[in-house]
C-alpha positions in Angstrom: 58.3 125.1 92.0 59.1 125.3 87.8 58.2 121.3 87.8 58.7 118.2 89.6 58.8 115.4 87.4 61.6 116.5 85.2 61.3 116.6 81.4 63.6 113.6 80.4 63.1 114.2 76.5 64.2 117.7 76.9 67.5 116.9 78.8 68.0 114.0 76.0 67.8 116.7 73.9 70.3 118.7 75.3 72.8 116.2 76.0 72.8 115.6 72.3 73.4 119.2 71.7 76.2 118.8 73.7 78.1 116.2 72.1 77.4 118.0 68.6 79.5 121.3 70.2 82.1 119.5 72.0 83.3 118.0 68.3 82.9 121.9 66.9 85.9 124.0 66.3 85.3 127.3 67.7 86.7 130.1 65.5 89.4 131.3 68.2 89.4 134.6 66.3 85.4 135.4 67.7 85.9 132.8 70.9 88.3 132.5 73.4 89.9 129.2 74.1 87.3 128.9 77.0 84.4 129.5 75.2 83.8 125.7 74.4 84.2 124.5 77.9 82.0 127.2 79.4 79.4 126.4 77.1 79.1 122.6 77.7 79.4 123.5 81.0 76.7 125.1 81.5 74.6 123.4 79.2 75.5 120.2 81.5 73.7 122.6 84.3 70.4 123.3 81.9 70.3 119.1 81.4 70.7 118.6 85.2 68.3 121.1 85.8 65.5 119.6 83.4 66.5 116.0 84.0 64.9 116.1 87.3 63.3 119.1 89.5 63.9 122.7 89.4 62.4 125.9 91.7 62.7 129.3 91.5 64.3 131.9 94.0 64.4 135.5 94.8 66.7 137.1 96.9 67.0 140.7 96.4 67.3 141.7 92.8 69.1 138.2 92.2 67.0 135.6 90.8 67.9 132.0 89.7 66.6 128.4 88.8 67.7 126.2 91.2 67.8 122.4 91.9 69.5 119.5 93.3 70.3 115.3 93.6 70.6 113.0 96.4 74.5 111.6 94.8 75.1 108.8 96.6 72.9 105.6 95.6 69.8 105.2 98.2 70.9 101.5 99.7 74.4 101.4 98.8 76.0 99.0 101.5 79.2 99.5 102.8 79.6 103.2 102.8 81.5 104.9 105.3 81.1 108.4 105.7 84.2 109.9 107.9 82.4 113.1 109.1 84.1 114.5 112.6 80.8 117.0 112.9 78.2 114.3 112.4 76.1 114.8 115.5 75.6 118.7 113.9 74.5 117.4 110.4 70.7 117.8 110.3 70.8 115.8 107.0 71.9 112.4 108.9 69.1 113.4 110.4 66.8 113.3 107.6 68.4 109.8 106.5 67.2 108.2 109.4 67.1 104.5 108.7 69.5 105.0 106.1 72.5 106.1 107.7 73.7 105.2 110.7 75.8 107.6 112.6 77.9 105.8 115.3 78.0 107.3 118.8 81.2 108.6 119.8 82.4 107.0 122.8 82.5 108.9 125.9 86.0 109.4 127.7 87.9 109.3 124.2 87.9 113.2 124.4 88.6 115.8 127.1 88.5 119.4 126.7 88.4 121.1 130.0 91.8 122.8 129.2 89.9 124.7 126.6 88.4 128.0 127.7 85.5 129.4 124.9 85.0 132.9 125.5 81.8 133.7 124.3 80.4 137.6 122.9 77.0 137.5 121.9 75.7 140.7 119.8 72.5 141.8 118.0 74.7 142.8 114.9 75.2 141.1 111.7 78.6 138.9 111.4 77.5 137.6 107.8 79.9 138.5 104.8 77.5 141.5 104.1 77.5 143.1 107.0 81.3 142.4 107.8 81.9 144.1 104.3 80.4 147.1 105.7 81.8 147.5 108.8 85.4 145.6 108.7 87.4 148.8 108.9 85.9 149.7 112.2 85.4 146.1 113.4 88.9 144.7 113.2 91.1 147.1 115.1 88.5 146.5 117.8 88.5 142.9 117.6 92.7 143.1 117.5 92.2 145.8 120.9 90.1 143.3 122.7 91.7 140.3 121.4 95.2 141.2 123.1 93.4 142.8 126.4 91.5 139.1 126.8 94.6 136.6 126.2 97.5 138.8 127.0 100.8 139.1 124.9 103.1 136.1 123.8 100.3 133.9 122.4 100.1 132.3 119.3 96.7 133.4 117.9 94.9 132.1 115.0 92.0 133.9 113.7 89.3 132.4 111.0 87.6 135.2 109.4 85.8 136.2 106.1 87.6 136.4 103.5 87.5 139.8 102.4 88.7 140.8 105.8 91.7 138.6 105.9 94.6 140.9 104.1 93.4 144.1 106.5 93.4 141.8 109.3 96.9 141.1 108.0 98.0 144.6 108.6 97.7 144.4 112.9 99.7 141.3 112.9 103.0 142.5 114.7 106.0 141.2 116.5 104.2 141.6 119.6 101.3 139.7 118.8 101.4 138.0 115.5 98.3 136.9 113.8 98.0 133.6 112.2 95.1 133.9 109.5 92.9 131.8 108.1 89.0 132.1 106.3 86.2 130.1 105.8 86.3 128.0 102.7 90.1 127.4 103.2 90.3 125.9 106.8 89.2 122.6 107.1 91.4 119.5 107.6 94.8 121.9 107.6 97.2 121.3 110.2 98.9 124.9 109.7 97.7 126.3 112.6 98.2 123.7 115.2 100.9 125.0 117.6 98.6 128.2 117.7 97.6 128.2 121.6 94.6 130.7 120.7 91.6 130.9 118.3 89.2 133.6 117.6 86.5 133.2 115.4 84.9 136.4 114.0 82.1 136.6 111.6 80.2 133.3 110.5 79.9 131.2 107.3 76.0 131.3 106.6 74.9 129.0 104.0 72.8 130.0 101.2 69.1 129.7 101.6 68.8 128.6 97.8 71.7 125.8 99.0 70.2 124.9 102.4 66.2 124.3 100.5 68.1 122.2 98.0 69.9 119.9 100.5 66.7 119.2 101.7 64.5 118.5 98.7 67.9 116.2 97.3 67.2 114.2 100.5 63.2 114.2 100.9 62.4 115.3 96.9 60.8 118.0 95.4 58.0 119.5 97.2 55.3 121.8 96.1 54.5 125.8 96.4 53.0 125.6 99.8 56.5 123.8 101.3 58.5 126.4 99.8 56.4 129.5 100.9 56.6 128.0 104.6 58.6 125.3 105.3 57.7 122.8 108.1 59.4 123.7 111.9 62.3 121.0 112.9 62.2 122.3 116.2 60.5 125.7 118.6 63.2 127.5 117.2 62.8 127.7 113.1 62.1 125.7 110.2 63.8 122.7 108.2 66.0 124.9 105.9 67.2 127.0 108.6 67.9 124.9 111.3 70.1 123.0 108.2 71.7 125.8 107.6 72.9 127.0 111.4 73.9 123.5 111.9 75.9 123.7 109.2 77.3 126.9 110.7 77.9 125.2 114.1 80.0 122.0 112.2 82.1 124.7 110.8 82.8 126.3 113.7 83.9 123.4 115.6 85.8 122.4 112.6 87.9 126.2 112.5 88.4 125.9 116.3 90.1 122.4 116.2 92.8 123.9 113.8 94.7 124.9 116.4 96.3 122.6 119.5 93.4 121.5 121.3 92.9 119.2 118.5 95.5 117.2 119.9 95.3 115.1 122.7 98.6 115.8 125.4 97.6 113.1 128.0 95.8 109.4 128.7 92.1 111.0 129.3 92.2 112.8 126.1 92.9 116.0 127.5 94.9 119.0 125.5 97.4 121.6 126.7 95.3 125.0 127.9 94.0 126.8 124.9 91.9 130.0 124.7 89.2 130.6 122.2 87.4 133.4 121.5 84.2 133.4 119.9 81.6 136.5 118.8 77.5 134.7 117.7 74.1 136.3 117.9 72.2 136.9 120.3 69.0 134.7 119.3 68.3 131.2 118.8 70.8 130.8 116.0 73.7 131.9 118.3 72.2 129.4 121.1 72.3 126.4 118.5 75.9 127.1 117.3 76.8 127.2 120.8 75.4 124.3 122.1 77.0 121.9 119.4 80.4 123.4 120.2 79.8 121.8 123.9 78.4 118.9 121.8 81.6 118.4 120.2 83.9 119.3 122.7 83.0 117.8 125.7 84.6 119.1 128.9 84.9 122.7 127.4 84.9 125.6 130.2 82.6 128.4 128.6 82.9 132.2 130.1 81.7 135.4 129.3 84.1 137.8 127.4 82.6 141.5 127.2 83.2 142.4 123.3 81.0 144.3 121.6 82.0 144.5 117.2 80.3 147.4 117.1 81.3 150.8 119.0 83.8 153.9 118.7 86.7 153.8 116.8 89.1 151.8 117.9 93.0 152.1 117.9 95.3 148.9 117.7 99.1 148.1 116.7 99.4 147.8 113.2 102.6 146.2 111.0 105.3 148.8 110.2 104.7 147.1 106.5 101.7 146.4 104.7 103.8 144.6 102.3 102.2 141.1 102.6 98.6 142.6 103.2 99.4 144.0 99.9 100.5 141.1 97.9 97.6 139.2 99.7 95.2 141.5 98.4 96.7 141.6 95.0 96.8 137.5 94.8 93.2 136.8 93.6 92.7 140.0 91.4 92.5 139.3 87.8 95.0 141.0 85.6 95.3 144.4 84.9 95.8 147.7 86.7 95.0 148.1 90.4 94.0 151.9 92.0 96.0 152.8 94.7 92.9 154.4 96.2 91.5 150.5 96.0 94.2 149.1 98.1 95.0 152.0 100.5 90.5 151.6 101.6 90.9 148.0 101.6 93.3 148.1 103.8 93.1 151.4 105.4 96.1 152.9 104.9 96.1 156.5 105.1 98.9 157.4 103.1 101.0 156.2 100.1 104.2 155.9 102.1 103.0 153.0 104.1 102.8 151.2 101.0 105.8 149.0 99.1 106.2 150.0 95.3 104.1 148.1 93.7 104.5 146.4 90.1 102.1 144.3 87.9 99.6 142.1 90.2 101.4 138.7 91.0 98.8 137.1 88.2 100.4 139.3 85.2 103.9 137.6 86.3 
């Protein structure tokens, strides 16, 4: 911990600093016409941060101040908080007495036409490791994928990010892949005719972002806390078990994109869906899946014999890498692009498999 009290005079401080550059002209001949926004922005973050308690954390050779507020006023009556996941939130949890969560009826929901096929592995499936490994991973995901569920399926896979435009390359007439990634999957109804889901690699919250939930909640605590937070349960402590909750509400959340999320008959059951799920091997693997049954009631779990890791595998690819391409190209800031870049991102071994190529789509 930096402090826990706050320094109130110092953040008054600031705030009036604040109000003295947003009336400033910036000479747009040294500044860009950003400049004055991204300085009162994060000058808002340094008042925050001083207005009430702040901590400091390591991770690597990254280090950063960090802090956080409870937003919504303690006692406010009337609030209605539509969360689908709620039973996964450990931070209703920490509320207790607060918040009430209501109980969700039983018999309103029916999934026993849903099959989870579970993988569980000792390897990483955070955004690191999947950075690493994606070029081997994904035509062996795509392999065993097709071998599980069989051709003619509309399949919808949630993945990281960075492995979504190579993914994008293996999607083929016979089996086309509908694609989505974490950050940009909840509440969309794009994927609901899909009849399968896979979910491969999982959204890990921060450590900085899971401590701070709890401290916005409970307040600022001191050194000891932070060196070793108390257990919630056999299995780890507060942060953590925040955190793989929060992993587990996500996960429900990406597998209800596609048609199981709608109900087909009377008892709340759906038409037959498949999904297809890879999590660790340890505790954190156990939590996630035991909150999947806890939100799907009725699921039908069996084992599916996938291993991410292994010899190189060989799958169908796109005869055009066209869209991977201009998928790839659609975040990247302006400017020029090496071929090299885009043939190992998406692992195209020659420049033949790739369209002609022009300025990236954010140059126009």
């Amino acid at each position: 911990m930096l402090w826990g009290e706050g320094a109130p005079e110092h953040a008054k401080q600031i705030r009036g600093l604040r109000g003295v550059l947003r009336e400033t002209a910036f000479d747009t001949a040294i500044y860009n016409e950003e400049a004055q926004e991204t300085v009162d922005s994060i000058l808002e973050d340094v008042e925050v941060m001083l207005d009430g308690y702040a901590f400091y954390y390591r991770s690597g050779i990254q280090h950063s101040l960090n802090s956080s507020r409870y937003l919504i006023p303690r006692g406010m009556p009337g609030l209605v908080i539509l969360d689908a996941t709620a039973q996964s939130n450990v931070l209703y949890e920490l509320l207790e007495g607060e918040v009430y969560v209501v109980p969700v009826p039983g018999g309103i929901r029916d999934y026993s036409n849903v099959t989870l096929h579970v993988a569980r592995t000792a390897a990483g499936l955070g955004k690191s490791k999947m950075k690493e490994t994606k070029h081997l991973r994904i035509p062996r995901l795509v392999k065993e994928v097709a071998k599980e569920v069989g051709s003619g399926r509309k399949v919808f896979m949630c993945v990281h990010k960075l492995a979504k435009d190579l993914l994008a390359t293996f999607s083929t007439p016979e089996m086309p892949l509908n694609i989505g990634w974490w950050g940009a999957v909840d509440g969309k109804n794009d994927w609901a005719d899909c009849d399968v889901a896979v979910i491969f690699g999982l959204p890990y919250m921060d450590r900085r972002r899971a401590i701070g939930s709890v401290l916005a909640v409970n307040g600022p605590q001191d050194n000891a806390w932070l060196q070793s937070p108390p257990a919630y349960n056999q299995h780890a402590n507060l942060p953590e078990m925040l955190a793989i909750r929060d992993v587990a509400a996500s996960v429900v959340q990406a597998i209800n994109r596609v048609r199981c999320r709608r109900m087909a008959d009377a008892s709340g059951r759906c038409e037959k869906t498949d999904v297809l799920i890879v999590l660790p091997k340890d505790w954190r693997g156990d939590t996630v899946l035991e909150h999947i049954h806890l939100n799907m009631p009725g699921i039908q779990e069996v084992p599916w014999d996938f291993e991410p890791d292994g010899p190189k595998a060989y799958a169908p690819r796109s005869r055009s890498a066209a869209e991977a391409v201009i998928g790839l190209m659609r975040n990247r800031p302006p400017g020029a692009v090496l071929l090299s870049h885009v043939k190992r991102e998406l692992s195209l071994s020659s420049i033949a498999a790739l369209p002609r190529l022009g300025r990236s789509p954010s140059q126009g």
